[in-house]
RODRENKOL-147434 format. One line per field, with one value per residue (C-alpha): residue number from 1; residue in one letter; x, y, z. Coordinates in nm, 3 decimals. Layout:
N
nr: NUM; ...
rest: A; ...
px: X; ...
py: Y; ...
pz: Z; ...
END
This chain:
439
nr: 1; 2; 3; 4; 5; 6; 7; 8; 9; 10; 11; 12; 13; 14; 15; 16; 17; 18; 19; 20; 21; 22; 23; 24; 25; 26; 27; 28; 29; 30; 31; 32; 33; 34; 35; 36; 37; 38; 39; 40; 41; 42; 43; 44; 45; 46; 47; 48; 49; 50; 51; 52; 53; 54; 55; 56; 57; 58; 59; 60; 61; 62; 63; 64; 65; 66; 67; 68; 69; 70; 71; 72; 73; 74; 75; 76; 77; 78; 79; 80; 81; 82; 83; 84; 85; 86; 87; 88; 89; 90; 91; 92; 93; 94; 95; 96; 97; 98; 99; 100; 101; 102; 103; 104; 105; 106; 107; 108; 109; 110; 111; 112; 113; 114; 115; 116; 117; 118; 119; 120; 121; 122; 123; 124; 125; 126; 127; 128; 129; 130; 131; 132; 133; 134; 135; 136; 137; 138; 139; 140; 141; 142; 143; 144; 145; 146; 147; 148; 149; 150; 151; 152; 153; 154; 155; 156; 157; 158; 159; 160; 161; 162; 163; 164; 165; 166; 167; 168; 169; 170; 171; 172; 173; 174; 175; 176; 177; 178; 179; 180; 181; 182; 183; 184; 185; 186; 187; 188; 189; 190; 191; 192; 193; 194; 195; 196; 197; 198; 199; 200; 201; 202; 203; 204; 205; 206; 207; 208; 209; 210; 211; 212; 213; 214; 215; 216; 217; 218; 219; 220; 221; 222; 223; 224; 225; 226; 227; 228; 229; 230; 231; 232; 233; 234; 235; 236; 237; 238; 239; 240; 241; 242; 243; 244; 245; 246; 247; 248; 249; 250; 251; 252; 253; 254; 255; 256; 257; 258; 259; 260; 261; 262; 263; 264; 265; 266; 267; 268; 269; 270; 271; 272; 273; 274; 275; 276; 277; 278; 279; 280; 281; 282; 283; 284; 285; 286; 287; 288; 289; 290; 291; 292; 293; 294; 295; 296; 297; 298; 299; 300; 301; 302; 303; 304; 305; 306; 307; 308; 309; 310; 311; 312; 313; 314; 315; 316; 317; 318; 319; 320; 321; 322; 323; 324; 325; 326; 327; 328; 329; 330; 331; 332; 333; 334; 335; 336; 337; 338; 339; 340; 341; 342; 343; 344; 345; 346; 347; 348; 349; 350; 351; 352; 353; 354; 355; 356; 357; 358; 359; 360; 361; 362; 363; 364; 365; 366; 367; 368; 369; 370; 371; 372; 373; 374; 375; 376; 377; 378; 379; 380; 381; 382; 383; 384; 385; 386; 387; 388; 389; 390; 391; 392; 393; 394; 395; 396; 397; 398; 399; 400; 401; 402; 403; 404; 405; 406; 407; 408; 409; 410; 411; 412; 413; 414; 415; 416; 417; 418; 419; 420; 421; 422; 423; 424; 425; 426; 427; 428; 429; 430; 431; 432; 433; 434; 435; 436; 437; 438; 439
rest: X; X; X; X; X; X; X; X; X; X; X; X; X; X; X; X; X; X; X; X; X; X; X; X; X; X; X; X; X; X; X; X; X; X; X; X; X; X; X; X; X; X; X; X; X; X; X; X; X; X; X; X; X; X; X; X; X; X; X; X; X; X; X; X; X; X; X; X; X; X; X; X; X; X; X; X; X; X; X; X; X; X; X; X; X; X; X; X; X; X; X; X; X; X; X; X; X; X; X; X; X; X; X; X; X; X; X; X; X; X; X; X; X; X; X; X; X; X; X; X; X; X; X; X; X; X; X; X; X; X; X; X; X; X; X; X; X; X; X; X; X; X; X; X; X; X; X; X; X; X; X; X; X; X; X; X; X; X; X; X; X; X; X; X; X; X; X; X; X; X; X; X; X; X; X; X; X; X; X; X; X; X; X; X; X; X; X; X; X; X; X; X; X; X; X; X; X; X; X; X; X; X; X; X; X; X; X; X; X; X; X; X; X; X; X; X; X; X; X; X; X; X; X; X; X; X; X; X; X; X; X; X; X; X; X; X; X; X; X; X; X; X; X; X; X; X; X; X; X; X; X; X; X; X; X; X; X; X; X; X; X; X; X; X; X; X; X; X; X; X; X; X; X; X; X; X; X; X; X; X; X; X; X; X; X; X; X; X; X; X; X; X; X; X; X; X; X; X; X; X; X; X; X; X; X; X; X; X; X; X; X; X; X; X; X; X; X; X; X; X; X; X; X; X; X; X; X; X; X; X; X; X; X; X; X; X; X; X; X; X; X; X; X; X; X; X; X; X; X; X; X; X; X; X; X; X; X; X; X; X; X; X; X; X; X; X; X; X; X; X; X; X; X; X; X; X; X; X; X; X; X; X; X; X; X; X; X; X; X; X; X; X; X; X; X; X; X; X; X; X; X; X; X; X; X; X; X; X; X; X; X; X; X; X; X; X; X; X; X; X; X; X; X; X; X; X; X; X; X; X; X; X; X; X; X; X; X; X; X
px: 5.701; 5.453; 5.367; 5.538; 5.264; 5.208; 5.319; 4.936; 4.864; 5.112; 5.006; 4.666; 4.737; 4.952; 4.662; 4.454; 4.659; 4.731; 4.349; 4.316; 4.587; 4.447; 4.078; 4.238; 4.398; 4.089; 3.928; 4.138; 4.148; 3.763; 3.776; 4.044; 3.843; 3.522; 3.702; 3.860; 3.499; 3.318; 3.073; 3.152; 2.863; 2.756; 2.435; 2.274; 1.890; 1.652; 1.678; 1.848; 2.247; 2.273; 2.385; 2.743; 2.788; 3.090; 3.228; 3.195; 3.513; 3.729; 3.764; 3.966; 4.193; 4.296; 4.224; 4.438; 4.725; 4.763; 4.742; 5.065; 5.020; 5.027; 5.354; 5.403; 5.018; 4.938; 4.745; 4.395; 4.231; 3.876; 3.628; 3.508; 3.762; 3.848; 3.493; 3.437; 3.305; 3.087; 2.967; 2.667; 2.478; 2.596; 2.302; 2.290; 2.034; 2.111; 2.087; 1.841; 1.476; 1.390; 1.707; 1.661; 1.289; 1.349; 1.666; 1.546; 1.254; 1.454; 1.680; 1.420; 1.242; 1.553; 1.637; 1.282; 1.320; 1.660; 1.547; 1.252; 1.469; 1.754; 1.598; 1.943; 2.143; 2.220; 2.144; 2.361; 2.196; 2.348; 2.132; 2.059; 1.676; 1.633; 1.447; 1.468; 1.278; 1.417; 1.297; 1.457; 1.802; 2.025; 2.242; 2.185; 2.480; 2.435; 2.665; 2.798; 2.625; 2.990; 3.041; 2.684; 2.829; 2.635; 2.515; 2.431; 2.134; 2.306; 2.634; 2.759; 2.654; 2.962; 2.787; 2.751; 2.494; 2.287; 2.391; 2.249; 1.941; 1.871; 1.610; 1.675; 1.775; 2.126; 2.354; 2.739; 2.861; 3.150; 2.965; 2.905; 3.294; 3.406; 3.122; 3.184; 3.544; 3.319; 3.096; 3.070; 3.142; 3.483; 3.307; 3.116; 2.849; 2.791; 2.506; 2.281; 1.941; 1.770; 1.839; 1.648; 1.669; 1.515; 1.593; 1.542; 1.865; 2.113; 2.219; 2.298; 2.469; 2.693; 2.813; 2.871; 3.072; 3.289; 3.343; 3.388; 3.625; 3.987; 4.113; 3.842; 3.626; 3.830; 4.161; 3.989; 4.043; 3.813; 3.516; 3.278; 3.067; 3.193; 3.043; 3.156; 3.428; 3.738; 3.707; 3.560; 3.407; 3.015; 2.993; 2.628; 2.780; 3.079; 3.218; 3.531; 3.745; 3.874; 4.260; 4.539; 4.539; 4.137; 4.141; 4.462; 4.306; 3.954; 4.183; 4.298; 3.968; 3.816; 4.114; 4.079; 3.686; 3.738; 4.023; 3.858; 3.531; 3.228; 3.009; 3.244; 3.168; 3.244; 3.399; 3.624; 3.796; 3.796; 3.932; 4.262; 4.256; 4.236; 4.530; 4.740; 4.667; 4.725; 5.095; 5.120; 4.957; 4.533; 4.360; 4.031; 3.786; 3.459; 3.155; 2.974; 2.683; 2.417; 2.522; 2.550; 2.280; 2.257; 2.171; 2.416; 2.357; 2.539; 2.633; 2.624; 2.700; 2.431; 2.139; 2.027; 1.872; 1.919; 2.040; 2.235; 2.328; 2.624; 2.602; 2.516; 2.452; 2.197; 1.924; 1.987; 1.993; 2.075; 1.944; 1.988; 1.690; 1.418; 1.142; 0.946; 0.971; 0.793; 1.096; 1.193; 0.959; 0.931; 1.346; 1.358; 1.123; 1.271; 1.638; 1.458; 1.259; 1.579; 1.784; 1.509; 1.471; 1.873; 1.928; 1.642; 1.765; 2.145; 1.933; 1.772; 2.062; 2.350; 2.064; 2.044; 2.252; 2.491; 2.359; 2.490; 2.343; 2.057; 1.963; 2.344; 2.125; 2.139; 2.523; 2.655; 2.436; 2.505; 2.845; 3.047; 3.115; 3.035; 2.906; 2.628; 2.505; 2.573; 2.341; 2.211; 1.910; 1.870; 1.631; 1.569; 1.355; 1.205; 0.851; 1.042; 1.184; 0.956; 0.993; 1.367; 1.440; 1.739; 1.965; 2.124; 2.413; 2.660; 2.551; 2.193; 2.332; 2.548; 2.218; 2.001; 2.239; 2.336; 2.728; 3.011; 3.047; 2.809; 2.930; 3.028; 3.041; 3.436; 3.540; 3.280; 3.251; 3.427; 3.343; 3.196; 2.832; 2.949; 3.181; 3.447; 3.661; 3.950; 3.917; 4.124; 4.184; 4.225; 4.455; 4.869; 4.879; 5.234; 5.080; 4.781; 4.763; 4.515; 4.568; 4.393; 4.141; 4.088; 4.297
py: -13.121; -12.872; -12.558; -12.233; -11.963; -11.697; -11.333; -11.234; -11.485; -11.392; -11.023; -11.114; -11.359; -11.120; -10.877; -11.053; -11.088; -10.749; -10.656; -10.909; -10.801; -10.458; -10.536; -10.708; -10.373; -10.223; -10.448; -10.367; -10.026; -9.989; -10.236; -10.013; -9.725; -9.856; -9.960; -9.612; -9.453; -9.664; -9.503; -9.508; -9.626; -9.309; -9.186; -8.892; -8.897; -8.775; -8.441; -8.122; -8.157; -8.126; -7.803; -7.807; -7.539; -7.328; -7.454; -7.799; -7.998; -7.938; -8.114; -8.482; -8.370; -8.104; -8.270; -8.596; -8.315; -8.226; -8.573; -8.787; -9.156; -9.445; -9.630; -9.935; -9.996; -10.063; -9.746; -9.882; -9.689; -9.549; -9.385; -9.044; -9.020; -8.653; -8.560; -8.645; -8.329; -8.213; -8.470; -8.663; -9.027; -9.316; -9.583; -9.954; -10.191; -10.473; -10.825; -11.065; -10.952; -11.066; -10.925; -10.586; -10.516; -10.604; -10.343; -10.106; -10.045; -10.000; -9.765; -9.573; -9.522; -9.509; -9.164; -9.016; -9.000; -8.816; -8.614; -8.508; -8.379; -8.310; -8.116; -8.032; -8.325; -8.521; -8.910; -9.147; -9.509; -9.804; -9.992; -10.231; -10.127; -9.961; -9.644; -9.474; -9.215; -8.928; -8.703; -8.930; -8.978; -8.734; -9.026; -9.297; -9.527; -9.870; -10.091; -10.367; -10.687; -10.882; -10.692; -10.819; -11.084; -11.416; -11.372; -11.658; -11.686; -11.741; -11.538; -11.550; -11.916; -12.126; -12.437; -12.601; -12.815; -12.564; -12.279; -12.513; -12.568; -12.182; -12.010; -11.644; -11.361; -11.402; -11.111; -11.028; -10.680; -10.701; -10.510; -10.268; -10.231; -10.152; -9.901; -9.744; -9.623; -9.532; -9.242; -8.964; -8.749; -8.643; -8.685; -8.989; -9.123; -9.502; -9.637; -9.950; -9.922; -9.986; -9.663; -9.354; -9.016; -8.931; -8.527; -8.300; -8.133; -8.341; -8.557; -8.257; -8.063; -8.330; -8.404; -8.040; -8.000; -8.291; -8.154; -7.755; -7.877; -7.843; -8.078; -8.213; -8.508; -8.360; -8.503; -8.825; -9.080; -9.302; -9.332; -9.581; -9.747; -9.948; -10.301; -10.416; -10.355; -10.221; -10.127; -10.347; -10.195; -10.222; -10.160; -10.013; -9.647; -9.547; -9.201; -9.125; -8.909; -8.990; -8.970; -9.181; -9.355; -9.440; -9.514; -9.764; -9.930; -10.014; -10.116; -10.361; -10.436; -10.533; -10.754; -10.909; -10.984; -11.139; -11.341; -11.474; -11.501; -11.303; -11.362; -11.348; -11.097; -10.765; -10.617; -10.910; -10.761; -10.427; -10.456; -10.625; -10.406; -10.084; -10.242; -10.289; -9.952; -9.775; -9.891; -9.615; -9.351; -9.458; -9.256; -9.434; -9.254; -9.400; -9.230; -9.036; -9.252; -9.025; -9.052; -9.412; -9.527; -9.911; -10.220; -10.485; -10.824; -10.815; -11.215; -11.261; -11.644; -11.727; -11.555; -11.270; -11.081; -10.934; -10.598; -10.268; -9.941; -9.792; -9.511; -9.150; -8.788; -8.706; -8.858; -9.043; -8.872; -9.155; -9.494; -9.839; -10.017; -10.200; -10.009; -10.343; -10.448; -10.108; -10.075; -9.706; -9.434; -9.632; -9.690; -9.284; -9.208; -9.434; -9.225; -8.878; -8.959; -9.114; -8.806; -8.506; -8.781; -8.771; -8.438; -8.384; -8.638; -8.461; -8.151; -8.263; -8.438; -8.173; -7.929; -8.179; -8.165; -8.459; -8.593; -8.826; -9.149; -9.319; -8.996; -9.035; -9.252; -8.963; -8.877; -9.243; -9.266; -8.965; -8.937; -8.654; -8.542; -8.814; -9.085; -8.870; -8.751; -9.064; -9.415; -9.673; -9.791; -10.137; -10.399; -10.778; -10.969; -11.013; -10.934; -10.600; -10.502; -10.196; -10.042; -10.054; -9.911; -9.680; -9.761; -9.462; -9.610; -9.876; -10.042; -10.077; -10.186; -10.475; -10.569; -10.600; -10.778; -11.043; -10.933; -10.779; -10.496; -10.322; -10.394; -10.098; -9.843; -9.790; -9.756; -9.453; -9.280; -8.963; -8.935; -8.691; -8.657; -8.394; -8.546; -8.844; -8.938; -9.172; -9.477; -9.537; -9.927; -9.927; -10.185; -10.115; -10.274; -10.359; -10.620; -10.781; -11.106; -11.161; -11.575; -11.527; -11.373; -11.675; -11.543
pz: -15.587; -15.407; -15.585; -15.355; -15.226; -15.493; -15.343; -15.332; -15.116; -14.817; -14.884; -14.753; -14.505; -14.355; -14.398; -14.210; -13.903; -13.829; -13.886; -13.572; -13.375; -13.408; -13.303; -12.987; -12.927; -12.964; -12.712; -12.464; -12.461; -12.426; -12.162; -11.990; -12.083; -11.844; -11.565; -11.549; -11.557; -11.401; -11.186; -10.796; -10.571; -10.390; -10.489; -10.339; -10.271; -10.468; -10.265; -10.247; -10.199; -9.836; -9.687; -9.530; -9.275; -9.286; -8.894; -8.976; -8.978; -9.297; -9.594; -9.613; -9.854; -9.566; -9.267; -9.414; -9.470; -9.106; -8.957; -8.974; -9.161; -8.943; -9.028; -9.198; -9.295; -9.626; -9.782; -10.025; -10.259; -10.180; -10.452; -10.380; -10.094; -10.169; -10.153; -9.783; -9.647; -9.304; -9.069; -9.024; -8.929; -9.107; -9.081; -9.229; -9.405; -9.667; -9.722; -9.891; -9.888; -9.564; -9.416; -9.615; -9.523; -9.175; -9.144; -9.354; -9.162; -8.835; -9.004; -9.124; -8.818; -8.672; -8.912; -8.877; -8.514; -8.527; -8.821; -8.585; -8.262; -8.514; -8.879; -9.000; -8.910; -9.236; -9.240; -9.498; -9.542; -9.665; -9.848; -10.154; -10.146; -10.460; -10.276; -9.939; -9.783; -9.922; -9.608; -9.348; -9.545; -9.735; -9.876; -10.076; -10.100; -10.280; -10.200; -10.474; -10.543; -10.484; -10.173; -10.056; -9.901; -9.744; -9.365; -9.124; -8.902; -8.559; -8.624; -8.277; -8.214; -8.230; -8.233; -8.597; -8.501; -8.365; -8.602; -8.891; -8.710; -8.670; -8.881; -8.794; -9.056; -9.244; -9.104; -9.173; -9.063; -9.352; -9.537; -9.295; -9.216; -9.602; -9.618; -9.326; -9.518; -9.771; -9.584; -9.712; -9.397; -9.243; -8.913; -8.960; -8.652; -8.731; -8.547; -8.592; -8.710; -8.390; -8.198; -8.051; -8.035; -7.667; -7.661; -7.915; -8.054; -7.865; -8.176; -8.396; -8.116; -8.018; -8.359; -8.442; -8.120; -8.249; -8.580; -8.493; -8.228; -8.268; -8.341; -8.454; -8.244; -7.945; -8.048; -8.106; -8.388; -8.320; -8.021; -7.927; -7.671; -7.480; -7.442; -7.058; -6.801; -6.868; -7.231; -7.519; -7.835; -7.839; -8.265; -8.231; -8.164; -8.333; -8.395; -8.610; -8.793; -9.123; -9.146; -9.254; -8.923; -8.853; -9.279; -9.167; -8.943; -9.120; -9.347; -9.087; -8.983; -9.289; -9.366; -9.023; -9.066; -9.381; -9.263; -8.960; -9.140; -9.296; -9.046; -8.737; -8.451; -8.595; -8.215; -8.165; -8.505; -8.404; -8.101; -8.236; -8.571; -8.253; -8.053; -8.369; -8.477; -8.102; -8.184; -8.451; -8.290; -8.335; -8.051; -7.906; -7.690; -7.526; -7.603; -7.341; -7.176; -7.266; -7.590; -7.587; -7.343; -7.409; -7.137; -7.054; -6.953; -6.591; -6.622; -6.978; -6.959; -6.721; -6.898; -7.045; -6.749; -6.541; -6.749; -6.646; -6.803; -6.731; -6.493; -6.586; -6.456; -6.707; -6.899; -7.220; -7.578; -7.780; -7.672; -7.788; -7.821; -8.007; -8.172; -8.290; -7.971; -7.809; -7.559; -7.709; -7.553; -7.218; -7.151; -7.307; -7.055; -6.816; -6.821; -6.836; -6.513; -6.325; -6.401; -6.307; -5.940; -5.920; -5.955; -5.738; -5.478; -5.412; -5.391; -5.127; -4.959; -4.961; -4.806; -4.484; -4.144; -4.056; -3.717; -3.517; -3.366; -3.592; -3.729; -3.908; -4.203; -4.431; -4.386; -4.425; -4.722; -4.864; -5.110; -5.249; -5.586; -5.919; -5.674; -5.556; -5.871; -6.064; -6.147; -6.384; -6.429; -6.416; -6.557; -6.327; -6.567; -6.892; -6.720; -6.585; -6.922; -7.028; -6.639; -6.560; -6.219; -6.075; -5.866; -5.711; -5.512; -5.556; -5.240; -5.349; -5.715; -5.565; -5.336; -5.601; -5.817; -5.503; -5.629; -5.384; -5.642; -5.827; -6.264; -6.493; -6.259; -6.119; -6.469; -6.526; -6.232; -6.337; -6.694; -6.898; -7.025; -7.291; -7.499; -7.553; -7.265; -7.232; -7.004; -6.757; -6.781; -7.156; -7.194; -7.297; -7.692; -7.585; -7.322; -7.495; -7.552; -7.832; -7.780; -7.431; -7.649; -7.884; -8.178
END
């Protein structure tokens, strides 16, 4: 017959298991202890804390209070959310090395520039570079390794055969998207890193109009360029307010792009997450051209060239354009020269008599009000793409082009060069059919 445990030896048996039960415990309360503390990933620069003035917009925690949530949207939790304050650039470079050193560079040019025309404007980079300039940016913000995600080298070619065979630089933009929720600025300017700043101060006037304006960004949620007829977001220029309906739809945004697919166009995404969100209130606005001076290829599926701007009363203060490429100082140039000629041209023209007969050139050609004031400047080939011409009439635009109209311009005709503007074929949410759109 077996011999019974002696009383000692279920004393310390029993010993033993508690003492492991309570260095599990133990485990997991420092465990829960880090993930509570964990650092966030906004770092400031290796510079003075930047100085907020006292008119900029208020801070989110207020701002949030007076703006109603957009129903039925899921809310997510953002670090450092109730430290949003002032407004400012939001710029972007990350990737693998080749990718980084390539962006970063932009972006920094991109910030020297605007800090030049612009000293007090304050410039936010995202960036997995372990530096940055610490006179060109005010904001450091890292983003994670797991939120790094892969890019592709032809993102928008739909081909797989000919995406494989592509050797260009890996880009995603879902990166950019989450990050974007994660400015530090109430009044947050994203741009890409290949932009310009063509006239001193405009930059850091037009952002503090849009934040000392009440309500703020002009009553605005969200305003961008727009990237062709009617109204299509162009995600190179985008202005916004944080509030429970812009952070709702990112929200949607960044769960569309990863649901369609990391490296999927960016605009397609934002365009649906925008109509969803118009349902509940989102307000979108189209940046003012001179604010947003870009070119557009006119027949996008039959080449590249020729290229258009949208049309404009003034010159351009914030241009899209390549750097590397040497197209920034000529196109800046380009813009300031058409708009001293334009002005000069009505001048001219409202100063002369309407005669009759032949004579009766310079009163058929001559219009009233936007029309006369307005053009675009517009560039035929690649050979022609450091000189881009005006055009200053629809006639001549649709002559050059060989079209029956001239592109871009109905839609902008009587829009403002100061600030945001709604468009006036922005289409009803109600009445969108995304499946036309390939969703």
């Amino acid at each position: 017959m077996p011999s019974q445990p002696s009383t000692s030896c279920l004393v310390v048996c029993l010993a033993c298991s508690l003492l492991v039960a309570l260095i599990v415990l133990a485990a997991l309360a420092i465990t829960v202890v880090l993930l509570v503390t964990a650092p966030t990933q906004h770092h400031a620069a290796p510079t003075a804390a930047p100085h907020l003035r006292a008119d900029m917009a208020p801070n989110v925690a207020e701002y949030m209070s007076r703006s109603p949530p957009l129903e039925s949207a899921a809310a997510w939790a953002l670090p450092d959310e109730d430290k949003k304050r002032g407004a400012g650039v939001l710029l972007f470079a990350y990737g693998d090395p080749k990718t980084l050193g390539n962006f970063l560079q932009e972006a920094t040019w991109a910030a020297r520039a605007l800090k030049q025309h612009n000293p007090t404007l304050q410039i936010a980079v995202v960036t997995n570079n372990a530096s940055i300039d610490g006179d060109a940016f005010s904001h450091h913000i890292q983003p994670r390794s797991d939120l790094l995600f892969r890019g592709s080298a032809c993102p928008y070619e739909k081909n797989a055969t000919k995406a494989k065979a592509c050797n260009g630089m890996p880009r995603q933009w879902a990166t950019r998207l989450y990050y974007m929720a994660l400015s530090p600025f109430v009044i947050t300017w994203a741009l890409d890193s290949n932009v310009m700043s063509c006239t001193p101060g405009a930059a850091s006037g037009f952002l503090d109009a849009a934040a000392s304006s009440s309500p703020p960004l002009w009553g605005f949620d969200i305003v961008q360029a727009n990237g062709g007829g009617g109204f299509y977001p162009h995600n190179w220029n985008i202005l916004y307010a944080w509030n429970p309906r812009t952070s709702a739809m990112m929200r949607d945004w960044f769960m569309l792009q990863l649901r369609r697919g990391i490296t999927t166009d960016d605009q397609s995404t934002l365009f649906a997450a925008e109509q969803r969100g118009r349902t509940h209130g989102l307000r979108l606005g189209q940046m003012p051209t001179p604010y947003a001076a870009a070119f557009y290829s006119v027949e996008p599926k039959n080449g590249f060239f020729p290229r258009l701007s949208r049309p404009l009363h003034d010159r351009a203060h914030v241009l899209h354009c390549k750097q590397r490429n040497g197209q920034c100082a000529p196109w800046c140039n380009a813009f300031a020269r058409a708009a001293a000629r334009g002005t000069n041209r009505w001048e001219l023209r409202s100063r002369l008599p309407k005669f009759a007969g032949r004579s009766a050139h310079w009163s058929t050609t001559q219009m009233s009000g936007p029309e006369a004031t307005s053009w675009q400047l517009y560039i035929g080939t690649k050979e022609q793409e450091l000189s881009p011409s005006p055009l200053w009439n629809p006639r001549l635009c649709a002559r050059e082009l060989r079209m029956n109209h001239c592109p871009l311009r109905a839609d902008d005709l009587h829009a403002s060069d100061v600030q945001p503007f709604a468009p006036p074929h922005i289409p009803d949410p109600a009445k969108l059919n995304l499946t036309r759109l390939g969703w």
